[in-house]
Backbone as a printed PyTorch tensor [residue, N CA C, xyz], in Angstrom:
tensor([[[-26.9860,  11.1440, -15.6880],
         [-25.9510,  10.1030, -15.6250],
         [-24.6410,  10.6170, -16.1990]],

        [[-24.6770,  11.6850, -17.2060],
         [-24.0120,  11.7040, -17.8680],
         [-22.4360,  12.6310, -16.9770]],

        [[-23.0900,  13.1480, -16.0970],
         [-22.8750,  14.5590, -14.9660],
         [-22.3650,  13.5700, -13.8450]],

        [[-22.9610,  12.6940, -13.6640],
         [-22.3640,  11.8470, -12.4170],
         [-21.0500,  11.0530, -13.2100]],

        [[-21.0360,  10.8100, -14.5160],
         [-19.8650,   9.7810, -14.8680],
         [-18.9910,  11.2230, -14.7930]],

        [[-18.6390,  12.1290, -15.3740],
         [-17.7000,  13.3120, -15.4000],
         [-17.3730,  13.7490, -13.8430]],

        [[-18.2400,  13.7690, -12.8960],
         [-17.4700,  14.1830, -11.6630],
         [-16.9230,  12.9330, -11.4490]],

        [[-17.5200,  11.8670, -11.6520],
         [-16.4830,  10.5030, -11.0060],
         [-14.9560,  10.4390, -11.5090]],

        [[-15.4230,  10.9190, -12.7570],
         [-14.0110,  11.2030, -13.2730],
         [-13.0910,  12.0350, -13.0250]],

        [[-13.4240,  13.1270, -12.7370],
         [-12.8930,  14.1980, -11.7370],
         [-12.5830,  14.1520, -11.1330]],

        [[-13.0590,  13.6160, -10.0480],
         [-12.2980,  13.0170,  -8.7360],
         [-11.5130,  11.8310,  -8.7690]],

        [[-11.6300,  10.9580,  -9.6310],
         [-10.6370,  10.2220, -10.0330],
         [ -8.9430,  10.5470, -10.3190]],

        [[ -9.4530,  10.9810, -11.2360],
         [ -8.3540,  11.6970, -12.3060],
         [ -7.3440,  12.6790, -11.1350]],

        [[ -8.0720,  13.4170, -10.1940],
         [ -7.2540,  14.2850,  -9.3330],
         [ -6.4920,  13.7040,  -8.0380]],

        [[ -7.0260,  12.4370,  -7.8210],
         [ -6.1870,  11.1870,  -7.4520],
         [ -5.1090,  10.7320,  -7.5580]],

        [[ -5.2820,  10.5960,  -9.1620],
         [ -4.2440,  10.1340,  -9.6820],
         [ -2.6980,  11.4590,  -9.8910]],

        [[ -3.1720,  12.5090, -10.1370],
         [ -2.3920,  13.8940, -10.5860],
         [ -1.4460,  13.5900,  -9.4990]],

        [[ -2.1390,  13.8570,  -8.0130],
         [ -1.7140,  14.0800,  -6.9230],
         [ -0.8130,  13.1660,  -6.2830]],

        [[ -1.0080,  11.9730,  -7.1000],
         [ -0.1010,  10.7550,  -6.7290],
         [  0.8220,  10.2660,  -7.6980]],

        [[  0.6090,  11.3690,  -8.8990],
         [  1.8720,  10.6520,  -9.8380],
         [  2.8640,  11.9270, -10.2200]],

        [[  2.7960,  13.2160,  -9.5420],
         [  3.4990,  14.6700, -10.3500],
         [  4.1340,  14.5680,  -8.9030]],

        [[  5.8000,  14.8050,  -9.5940],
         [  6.7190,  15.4930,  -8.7570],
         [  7.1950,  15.9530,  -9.0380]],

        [[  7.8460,  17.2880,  -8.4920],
         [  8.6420,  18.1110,  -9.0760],
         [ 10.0840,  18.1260,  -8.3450]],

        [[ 10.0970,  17.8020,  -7.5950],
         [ 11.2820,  17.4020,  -6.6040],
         [ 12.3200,  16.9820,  -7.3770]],

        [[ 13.6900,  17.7570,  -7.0100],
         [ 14.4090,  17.1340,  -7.5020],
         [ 15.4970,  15.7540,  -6.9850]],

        [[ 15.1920,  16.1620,  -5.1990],
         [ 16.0230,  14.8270,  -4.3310],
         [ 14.8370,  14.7210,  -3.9080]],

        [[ 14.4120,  13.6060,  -3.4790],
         [ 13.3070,  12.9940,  -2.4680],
         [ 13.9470,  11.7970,  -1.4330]],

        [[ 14.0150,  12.4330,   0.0230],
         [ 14.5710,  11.6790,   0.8130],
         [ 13.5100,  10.1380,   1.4030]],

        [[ 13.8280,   9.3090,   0.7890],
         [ 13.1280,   7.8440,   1.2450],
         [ 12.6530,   7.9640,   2.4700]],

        [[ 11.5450,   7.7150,   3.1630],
         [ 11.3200,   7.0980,   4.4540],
         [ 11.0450,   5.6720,   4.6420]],

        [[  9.8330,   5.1660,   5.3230],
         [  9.5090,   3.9310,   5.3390],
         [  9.6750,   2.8170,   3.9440]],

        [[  9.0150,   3.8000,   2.9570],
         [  8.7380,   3.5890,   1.8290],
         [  9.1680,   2.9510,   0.5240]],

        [[ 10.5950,   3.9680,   1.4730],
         [ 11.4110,   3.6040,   0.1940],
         [ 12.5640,   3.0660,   0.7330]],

        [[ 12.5260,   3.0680,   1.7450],
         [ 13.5300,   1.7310,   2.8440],
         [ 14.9420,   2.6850,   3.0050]],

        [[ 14.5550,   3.7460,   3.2940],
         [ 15.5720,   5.4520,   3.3300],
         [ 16.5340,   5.8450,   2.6460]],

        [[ 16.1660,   5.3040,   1.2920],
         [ 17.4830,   5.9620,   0.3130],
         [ 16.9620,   6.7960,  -0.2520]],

        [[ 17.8690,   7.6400,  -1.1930],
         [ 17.4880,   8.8530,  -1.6120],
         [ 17.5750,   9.0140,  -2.9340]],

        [[ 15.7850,   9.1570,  -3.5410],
         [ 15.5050,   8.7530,  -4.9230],
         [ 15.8900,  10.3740,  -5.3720]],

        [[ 16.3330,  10.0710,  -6.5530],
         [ 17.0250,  11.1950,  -7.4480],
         [ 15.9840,  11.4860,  -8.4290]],

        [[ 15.6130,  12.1150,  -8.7100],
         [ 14.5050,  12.3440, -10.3820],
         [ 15.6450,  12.6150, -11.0520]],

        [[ 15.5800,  11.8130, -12.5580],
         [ 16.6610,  11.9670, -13.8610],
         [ 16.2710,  13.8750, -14.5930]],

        [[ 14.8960,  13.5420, -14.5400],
         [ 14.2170,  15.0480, -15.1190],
         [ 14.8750,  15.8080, -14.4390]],

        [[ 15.4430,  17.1800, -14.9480],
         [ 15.9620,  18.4280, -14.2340],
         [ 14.6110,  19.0030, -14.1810]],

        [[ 14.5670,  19.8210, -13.1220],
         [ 14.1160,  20.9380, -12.3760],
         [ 13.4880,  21.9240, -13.6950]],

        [[ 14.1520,  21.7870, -14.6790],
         [ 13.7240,  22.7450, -15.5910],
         [ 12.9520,  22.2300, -16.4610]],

        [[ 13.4660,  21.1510, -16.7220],
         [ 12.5760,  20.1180, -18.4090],
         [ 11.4500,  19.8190, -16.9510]],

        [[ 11.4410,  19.3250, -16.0600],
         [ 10.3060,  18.4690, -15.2130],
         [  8.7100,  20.2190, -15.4580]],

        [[  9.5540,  21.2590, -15.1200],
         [  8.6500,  22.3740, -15.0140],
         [  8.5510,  22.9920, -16.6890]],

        [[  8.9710,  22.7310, -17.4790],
         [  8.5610,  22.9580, -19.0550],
         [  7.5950,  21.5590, -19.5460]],

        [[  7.6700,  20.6410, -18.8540],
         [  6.5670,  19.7380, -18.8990],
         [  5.7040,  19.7840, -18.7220]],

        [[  5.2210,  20.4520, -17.6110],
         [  3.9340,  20.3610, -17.1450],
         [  3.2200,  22.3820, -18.0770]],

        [[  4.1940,  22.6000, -17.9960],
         [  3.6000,  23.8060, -19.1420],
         [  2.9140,  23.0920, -20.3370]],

        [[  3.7940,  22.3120, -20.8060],
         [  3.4250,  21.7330, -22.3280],
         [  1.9940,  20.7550, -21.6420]],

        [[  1.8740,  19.8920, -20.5930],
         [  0.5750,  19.3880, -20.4450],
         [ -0.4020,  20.5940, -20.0900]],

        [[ -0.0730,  21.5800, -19.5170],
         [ -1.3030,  22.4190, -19.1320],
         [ -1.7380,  23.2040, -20.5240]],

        [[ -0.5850,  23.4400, -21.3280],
         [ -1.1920,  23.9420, -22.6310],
         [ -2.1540,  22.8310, -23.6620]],

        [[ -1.5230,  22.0650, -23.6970],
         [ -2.5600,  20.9300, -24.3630],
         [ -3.9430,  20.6090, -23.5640]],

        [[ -4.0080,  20.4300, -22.1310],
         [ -5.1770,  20.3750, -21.8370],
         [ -6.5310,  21.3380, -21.3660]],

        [[ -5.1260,  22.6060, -21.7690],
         [ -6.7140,  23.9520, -22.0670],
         [ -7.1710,  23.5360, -23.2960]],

        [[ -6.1560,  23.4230, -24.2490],
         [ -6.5020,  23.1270, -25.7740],
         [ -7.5350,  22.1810, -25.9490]],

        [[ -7.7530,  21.4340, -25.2710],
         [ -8.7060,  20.2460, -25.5100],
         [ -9.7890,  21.0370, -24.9620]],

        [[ -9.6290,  21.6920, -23.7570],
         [-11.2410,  21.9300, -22.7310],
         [-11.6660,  23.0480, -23.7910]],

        [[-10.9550,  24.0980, -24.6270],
         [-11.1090,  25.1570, -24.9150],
         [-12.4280,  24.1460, -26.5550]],

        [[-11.6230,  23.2820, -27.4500],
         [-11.7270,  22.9040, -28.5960],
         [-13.0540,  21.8340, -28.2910]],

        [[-12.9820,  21.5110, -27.3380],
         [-14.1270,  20.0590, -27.3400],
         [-13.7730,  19.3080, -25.9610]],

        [[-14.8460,  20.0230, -24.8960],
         [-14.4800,  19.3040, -23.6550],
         [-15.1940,  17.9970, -23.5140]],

        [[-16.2410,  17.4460, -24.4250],
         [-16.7620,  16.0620, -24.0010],
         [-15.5970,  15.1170, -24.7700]],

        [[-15.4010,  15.5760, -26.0830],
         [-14.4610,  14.4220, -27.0470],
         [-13.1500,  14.3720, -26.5970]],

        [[-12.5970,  15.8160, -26.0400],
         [-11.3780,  15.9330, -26.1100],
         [-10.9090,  15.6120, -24.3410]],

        [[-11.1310,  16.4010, -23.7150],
         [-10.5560,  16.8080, -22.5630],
         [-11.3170,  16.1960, -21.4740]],

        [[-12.0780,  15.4480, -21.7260],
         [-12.7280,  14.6530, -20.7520],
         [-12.0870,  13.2650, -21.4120]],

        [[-12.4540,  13.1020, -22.1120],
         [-12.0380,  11.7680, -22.6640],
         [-10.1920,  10.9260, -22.8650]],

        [[ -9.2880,  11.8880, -23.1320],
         [ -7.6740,  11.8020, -23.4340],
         [ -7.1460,  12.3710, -21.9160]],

        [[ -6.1480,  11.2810, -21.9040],
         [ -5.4300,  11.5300, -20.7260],
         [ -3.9040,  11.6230, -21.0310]],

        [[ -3.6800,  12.6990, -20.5800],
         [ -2.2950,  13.7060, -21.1480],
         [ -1.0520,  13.5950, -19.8820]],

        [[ -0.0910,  12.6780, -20.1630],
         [  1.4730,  12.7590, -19.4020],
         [  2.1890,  12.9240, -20.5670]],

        [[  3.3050,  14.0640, -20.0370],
         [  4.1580,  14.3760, -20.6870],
         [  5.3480,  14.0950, -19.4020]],

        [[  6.4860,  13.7110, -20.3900],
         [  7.9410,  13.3550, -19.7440],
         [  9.1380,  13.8650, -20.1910]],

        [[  9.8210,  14.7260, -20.5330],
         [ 11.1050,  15.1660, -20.9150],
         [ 10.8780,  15.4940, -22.6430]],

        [[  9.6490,  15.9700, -22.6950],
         [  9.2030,  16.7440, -23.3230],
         [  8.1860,  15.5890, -24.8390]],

        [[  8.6070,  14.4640, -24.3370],
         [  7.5050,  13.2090, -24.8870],
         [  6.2900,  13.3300, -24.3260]],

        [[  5.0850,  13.4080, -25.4630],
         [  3.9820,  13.5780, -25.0190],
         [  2.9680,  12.2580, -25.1070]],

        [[  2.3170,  11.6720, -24.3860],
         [  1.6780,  10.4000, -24.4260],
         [  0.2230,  10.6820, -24.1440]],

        [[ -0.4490,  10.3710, -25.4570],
         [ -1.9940,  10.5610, -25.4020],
         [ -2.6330,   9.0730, -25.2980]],

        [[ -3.4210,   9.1610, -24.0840],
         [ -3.7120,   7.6180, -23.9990],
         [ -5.4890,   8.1560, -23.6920]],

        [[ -6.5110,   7.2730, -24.2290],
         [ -7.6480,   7.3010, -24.4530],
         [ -9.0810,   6.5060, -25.0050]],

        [[ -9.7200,   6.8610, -25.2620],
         [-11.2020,   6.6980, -25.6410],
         [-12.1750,   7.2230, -26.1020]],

        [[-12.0560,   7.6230, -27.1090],
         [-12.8150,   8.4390, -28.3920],
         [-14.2150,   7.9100, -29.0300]],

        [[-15.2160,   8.6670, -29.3290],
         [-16.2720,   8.2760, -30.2170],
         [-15.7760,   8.1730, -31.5780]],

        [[-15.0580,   9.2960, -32.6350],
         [-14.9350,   9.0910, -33.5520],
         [-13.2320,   9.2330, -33.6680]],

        [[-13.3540,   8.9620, -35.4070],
         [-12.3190,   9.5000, -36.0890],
         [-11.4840,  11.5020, -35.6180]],

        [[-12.3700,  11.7920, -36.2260],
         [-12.3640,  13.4910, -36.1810],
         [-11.4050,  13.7800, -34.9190]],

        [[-12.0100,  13.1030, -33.4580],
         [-11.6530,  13.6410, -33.1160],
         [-10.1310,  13.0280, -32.2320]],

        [[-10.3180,  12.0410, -32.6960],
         [ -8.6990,  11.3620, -32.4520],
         [ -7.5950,  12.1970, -33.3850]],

        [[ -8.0270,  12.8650, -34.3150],
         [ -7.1200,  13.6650, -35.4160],
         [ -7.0760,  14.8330, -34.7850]],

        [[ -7.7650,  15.4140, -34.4310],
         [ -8.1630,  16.4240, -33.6650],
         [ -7.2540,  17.2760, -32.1870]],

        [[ -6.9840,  15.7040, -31.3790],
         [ -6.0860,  15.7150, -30.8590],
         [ -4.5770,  15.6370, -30.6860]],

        [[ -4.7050,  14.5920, -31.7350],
         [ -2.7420,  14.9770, -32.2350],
         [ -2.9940,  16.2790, -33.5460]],

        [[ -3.5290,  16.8630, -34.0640],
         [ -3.0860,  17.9000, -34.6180],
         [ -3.0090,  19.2430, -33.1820]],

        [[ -3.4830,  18.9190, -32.1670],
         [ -3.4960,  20.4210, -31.3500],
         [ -2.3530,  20.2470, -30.6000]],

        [[ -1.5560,  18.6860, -30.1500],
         [ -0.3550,  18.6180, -29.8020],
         [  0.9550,  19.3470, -30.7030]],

        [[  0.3410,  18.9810, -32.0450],
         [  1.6690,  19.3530, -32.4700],
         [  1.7360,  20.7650, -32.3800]],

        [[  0.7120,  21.6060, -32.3760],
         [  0.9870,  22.7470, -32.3590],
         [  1.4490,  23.8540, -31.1600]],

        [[  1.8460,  22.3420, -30.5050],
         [  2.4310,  23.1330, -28.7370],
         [  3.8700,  23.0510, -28.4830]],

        [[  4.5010,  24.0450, -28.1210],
         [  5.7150,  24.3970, -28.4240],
         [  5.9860,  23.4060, -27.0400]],

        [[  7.4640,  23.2150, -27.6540],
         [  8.3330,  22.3090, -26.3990],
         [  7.9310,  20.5780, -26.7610]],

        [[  7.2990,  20.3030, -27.2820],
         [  6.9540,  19.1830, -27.7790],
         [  7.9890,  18.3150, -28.6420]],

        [[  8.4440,  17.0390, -28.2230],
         [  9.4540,  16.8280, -28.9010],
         [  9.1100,  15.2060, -29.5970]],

        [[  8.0090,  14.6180, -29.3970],
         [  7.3190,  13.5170, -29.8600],
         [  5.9990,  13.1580, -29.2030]],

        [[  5.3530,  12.3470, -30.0490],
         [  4.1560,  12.4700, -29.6210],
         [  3.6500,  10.5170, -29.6430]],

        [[  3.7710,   9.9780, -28.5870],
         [  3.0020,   8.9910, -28.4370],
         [  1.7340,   8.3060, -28.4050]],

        [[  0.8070,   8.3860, -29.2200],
         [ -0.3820,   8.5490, -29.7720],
         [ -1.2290,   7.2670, -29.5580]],

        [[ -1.8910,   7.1940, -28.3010],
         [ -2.5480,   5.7730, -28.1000],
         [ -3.7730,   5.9740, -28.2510]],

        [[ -4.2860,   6.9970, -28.6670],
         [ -5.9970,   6.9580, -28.5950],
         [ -6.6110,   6.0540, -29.2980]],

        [[ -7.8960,   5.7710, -29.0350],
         [ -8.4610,   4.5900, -29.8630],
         [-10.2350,   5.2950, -30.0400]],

        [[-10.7800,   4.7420, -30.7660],
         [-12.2780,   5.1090, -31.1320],
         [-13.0240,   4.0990, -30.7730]],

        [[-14.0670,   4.2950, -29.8660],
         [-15.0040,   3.3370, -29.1240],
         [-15.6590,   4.0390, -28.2430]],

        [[-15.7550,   3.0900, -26.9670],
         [-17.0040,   3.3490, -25.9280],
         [-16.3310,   3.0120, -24.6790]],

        [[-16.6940,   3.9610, -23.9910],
         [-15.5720,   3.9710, -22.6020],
         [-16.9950,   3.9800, -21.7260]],

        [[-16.7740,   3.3280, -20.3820],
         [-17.9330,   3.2100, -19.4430],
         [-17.2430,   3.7840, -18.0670]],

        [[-18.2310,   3.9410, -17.4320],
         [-17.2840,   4.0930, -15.7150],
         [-17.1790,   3.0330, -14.8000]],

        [[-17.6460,   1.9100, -15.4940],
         [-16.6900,   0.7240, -15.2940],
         [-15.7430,   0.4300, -15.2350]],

        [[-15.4870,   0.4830, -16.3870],
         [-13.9570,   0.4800, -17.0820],
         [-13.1960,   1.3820, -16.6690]],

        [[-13.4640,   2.4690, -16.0990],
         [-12.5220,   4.0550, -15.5920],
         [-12.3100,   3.5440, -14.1310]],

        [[-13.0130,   3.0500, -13.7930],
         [-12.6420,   2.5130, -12.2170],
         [-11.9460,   1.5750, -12.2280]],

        [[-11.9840,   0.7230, -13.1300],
         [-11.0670,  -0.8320, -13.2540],
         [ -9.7200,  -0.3790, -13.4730]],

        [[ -9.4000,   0.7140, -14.3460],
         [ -7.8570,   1.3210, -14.6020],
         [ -7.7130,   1.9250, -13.4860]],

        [[ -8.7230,   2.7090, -13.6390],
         [ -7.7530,   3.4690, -12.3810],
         [ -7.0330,   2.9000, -10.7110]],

        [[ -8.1070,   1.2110, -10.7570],
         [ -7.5670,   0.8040,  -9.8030],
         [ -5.6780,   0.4700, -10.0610]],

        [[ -5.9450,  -0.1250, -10.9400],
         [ -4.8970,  -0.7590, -12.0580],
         [ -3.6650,   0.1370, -11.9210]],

        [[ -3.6860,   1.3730, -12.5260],
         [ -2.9550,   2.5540, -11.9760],
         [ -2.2950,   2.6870, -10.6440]],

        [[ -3.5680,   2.9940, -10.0440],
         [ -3.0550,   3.3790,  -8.4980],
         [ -2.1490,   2.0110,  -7.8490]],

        [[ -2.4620,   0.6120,  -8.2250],
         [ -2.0350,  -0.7560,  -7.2900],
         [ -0.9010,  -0.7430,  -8.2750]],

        [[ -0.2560,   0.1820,  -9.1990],
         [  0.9700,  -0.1930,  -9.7020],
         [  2.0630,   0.9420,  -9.1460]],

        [[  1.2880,   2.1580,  -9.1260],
         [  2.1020,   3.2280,  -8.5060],
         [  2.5720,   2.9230,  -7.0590]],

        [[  1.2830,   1.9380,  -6.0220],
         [  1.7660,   1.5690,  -4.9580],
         [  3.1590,   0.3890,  -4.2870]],

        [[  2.9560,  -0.5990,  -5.8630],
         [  4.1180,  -1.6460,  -6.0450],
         [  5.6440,  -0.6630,  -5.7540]],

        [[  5.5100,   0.3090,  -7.1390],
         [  6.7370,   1.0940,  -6.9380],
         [  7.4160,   1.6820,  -6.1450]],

        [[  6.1770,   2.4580,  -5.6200],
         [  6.5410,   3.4300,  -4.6410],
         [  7.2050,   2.5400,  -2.9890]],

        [[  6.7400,   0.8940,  -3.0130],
         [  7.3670,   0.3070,  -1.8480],
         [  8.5720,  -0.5830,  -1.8400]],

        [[  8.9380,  -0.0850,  -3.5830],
         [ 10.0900,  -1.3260,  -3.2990],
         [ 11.2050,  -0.1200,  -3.4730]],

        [[ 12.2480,  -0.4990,  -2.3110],
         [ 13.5830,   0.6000,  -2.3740],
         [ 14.5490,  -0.0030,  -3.6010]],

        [[ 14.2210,  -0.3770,  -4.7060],
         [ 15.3220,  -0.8340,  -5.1500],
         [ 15.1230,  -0.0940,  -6.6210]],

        [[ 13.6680,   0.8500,  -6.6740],
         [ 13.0920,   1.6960,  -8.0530],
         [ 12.7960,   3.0430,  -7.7580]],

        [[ 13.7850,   3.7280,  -7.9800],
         [ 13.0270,   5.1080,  -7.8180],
         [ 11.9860,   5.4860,  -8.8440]],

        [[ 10.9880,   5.3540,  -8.0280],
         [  9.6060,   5.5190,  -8.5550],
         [  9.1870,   7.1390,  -9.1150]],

        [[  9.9150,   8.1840,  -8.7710],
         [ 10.0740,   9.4180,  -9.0090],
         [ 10.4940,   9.4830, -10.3240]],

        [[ 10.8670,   8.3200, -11.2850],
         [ 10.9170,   8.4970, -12.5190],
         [  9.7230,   7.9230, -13.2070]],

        [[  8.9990,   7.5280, -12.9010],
         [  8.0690,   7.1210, -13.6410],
         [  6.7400,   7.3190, -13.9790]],

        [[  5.8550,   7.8500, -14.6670],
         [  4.6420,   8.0320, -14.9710],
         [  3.8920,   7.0940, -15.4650]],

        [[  2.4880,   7.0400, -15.3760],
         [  1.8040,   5.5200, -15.8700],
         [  0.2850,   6.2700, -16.0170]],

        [[ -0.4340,   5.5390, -17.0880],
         [ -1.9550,   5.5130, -16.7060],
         [ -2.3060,   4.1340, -17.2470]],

        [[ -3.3160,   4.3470, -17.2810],
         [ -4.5110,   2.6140, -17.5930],
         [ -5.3930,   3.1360, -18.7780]],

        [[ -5.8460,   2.2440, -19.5700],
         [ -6.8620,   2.9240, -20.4940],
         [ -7.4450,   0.8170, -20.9140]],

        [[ -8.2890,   0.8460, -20.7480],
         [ -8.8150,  -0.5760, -21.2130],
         [ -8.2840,  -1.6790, -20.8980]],

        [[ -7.2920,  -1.7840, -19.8860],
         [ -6.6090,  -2.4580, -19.2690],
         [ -5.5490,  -2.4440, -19.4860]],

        [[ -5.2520,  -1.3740, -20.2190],
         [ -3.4750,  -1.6540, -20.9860],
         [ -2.9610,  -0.7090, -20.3070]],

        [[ -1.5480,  -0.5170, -19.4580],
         [ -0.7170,  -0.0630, -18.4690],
         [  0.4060,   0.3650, -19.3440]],

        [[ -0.0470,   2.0760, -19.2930],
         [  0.9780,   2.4680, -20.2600],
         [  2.0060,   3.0880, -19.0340]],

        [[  3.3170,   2.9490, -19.5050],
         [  4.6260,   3.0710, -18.5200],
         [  5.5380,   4.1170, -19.4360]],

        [[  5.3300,   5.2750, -18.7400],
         [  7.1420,   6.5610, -19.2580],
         [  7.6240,   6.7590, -18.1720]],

        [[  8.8000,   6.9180, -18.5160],
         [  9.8840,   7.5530, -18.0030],
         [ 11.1390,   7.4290, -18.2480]],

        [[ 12.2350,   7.5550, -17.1450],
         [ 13.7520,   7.1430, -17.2370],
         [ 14.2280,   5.7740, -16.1220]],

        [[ 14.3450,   4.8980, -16.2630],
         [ 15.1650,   4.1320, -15.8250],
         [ 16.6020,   4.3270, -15.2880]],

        [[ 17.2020,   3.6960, -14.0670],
         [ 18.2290,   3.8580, -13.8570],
         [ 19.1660,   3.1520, -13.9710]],

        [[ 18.7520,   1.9870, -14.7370],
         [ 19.5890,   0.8370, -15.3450],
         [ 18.6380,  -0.6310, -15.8310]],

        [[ 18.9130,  -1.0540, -16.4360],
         [ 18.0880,  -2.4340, -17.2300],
         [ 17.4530,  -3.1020, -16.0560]],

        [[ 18.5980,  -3.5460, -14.7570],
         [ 17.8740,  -3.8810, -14.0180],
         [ 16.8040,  -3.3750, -13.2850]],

        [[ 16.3390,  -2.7220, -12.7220],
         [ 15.5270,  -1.6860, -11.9940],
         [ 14.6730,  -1.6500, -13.4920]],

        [[ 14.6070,  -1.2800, -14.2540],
         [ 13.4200,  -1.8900, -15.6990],
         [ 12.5620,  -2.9820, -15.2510]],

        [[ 13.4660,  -3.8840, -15.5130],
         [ 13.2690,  -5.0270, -15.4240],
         [ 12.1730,  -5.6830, -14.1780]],

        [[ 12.3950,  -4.7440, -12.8190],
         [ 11.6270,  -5.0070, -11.8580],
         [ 10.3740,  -4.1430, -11.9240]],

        [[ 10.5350,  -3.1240, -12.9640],
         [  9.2140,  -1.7620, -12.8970],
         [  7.8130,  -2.5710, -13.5480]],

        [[  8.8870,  -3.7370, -14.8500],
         [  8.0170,  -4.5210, -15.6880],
         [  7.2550,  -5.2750, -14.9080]],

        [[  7.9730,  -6.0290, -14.1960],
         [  7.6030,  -7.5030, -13.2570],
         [  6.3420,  -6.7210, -12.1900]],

        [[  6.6270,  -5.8220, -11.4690],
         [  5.5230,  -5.1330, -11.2370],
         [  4.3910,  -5.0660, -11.9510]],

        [[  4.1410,  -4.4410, -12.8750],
         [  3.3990,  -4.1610, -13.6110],
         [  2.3570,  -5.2800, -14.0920]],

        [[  3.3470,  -6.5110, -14.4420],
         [  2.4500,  -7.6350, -14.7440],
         [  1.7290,  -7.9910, -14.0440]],

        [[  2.3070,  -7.6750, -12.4910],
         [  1.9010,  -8.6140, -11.0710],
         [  0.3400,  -7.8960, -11.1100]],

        [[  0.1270,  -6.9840, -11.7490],
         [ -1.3800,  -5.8410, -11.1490],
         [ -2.3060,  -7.1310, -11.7960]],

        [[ -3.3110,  -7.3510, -10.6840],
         [ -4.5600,  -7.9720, -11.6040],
         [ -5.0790,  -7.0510, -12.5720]],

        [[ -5.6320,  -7.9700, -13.3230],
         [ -6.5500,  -6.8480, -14.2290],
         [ -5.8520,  -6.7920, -15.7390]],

        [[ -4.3850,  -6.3130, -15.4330],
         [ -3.4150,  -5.8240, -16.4490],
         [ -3.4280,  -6.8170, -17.8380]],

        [[ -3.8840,  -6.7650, -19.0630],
         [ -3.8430,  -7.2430, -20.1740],
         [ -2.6620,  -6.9040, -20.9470]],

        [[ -2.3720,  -5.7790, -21.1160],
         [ -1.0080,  -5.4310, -21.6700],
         [ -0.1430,  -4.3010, -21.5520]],

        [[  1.0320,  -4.5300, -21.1300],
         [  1.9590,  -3.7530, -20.9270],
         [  2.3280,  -2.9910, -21.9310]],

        [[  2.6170,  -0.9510, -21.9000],
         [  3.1320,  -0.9620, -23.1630],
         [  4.2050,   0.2680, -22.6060]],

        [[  5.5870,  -0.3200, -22.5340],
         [  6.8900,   0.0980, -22.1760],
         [  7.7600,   1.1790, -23.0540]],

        [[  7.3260,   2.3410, -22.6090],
         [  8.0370,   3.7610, -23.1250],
         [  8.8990,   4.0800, -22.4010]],

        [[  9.9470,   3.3540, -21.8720],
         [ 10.8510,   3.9080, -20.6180],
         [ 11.8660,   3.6800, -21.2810]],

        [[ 12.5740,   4.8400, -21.4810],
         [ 14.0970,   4.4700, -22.1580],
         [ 15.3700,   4.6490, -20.6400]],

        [[ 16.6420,   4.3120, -21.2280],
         [ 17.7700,   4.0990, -19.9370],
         [ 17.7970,   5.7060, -19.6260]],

        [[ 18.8060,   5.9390, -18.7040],
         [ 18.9520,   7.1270, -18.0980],
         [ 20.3130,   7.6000, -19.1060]],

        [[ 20.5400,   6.5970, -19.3410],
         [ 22.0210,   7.1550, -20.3740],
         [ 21.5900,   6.4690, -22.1390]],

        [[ 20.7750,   6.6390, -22.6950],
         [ 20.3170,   6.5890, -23.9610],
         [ 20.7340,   8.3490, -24.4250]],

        [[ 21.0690,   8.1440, -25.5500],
         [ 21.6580,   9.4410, -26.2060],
         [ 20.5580,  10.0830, -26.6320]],

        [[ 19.1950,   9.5160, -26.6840],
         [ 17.9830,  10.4330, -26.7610],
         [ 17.6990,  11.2580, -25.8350]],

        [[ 18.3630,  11.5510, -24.8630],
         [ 18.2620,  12.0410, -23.3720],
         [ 18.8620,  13.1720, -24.0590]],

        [[ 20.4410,  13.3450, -24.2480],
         [ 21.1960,  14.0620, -23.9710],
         [ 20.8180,  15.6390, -24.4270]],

        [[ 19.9860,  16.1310, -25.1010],
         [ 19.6760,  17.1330, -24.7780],
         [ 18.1850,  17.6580, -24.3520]],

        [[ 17.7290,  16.6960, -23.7620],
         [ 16.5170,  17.1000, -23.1550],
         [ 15.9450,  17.8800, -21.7750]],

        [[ 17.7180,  17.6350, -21.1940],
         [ 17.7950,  18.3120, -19.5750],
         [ 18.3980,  19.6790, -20.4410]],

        [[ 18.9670,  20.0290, -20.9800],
         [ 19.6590,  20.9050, -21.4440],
         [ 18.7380,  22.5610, -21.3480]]])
């Protein structure tokens, strides 16, 4: 059982990769996006020093403890903010995991949602629906470039990073978000596109 919940997860999880990483820096709208042309805020350079900093953290986990660590924590990084969202057996190893973040270069904060409990593949299917029916909201309304935003699910709670392109367009990423059945709580890491915490992160 234990072998069938880990490939479910596997194939899950590579679902999701494939439907939430872009590296693009113009993406020309089609149907989708009602043909305008979504911009990613991330440069070309911080978007590709990102995914370094997630691929280094998630050898770190497979290398240190692949049942506690790297099966269990689900790792987006955004303009060099790192967001650990999860489901842990113990203490140890929730510590475990933010001490191996910090020790990864390019890292510039660390958003730390893990929790200690009991995760089922119930529950991994219920987010991940959760996930995917929020990425699909975005991705159809032309009025959000959805190319800024990253999300996962963990116990029903819909964690949201990225950059915004103004309060309004927020404002509709939120209203989305609520609309997902399932969704218990929203938890909103999206700062503006012009917040001075930005300013040297494309740099």
């Amino acid at each position: 059982m234990k072998d069938l919940d880990i490939y479910i997860k596997l194939f899950l999880s590579l679902i999701i990769f494939f439907t939430s990483t872009s590296c693009t820096q113009l993406v020309v709208g089609g149907s989708a996006s009602g043909g305008i042309i979504l911009v990613q805020e991330r440069s070309a350079k911080q978007a590709a020093k990102d995914i370094i900093i997630k691929t280094k953290i998630e050898e770190a986990f497979f290398s240190n403890n692949y049942d506690d660590l790297f099966s269990k924590i689900k790792v987006i990084v955004f303009e060099g903010k790192v967001l650990l969202v999860g489901t842990v057996m113990n203490d140890s190893s929730k510590s475990a995991a933010a001490t191996i973040v910090k020790t990864i270069d390019g890292v510039k904060e660390i958003a730390d949602y893990v929790i200690v409990g009991k995760e089922s593949v119930i529950d991994y299917l219920k987010d991940t629906r959760i996930t995917l029916e929020f990425k699909a909201k975005l991705l159809t309304d032309k009025d959000i470039s959805e190319v800024n935003y990253l999300s996962t699910t963990e116990n029903r709670a819909l964690y949201i990073i990225g950059v915004s392109q103004n309060k309004e367009e927020l404002e509709k990423v939120l209203f989305h978000a609520g609309n997902v059945p399932g969704v218990k709580k929203i938890i909103n890491l999206v700062i503006d596109k012009k917040s001075p915490s930005r300013k040297s992160s494309n740099e």
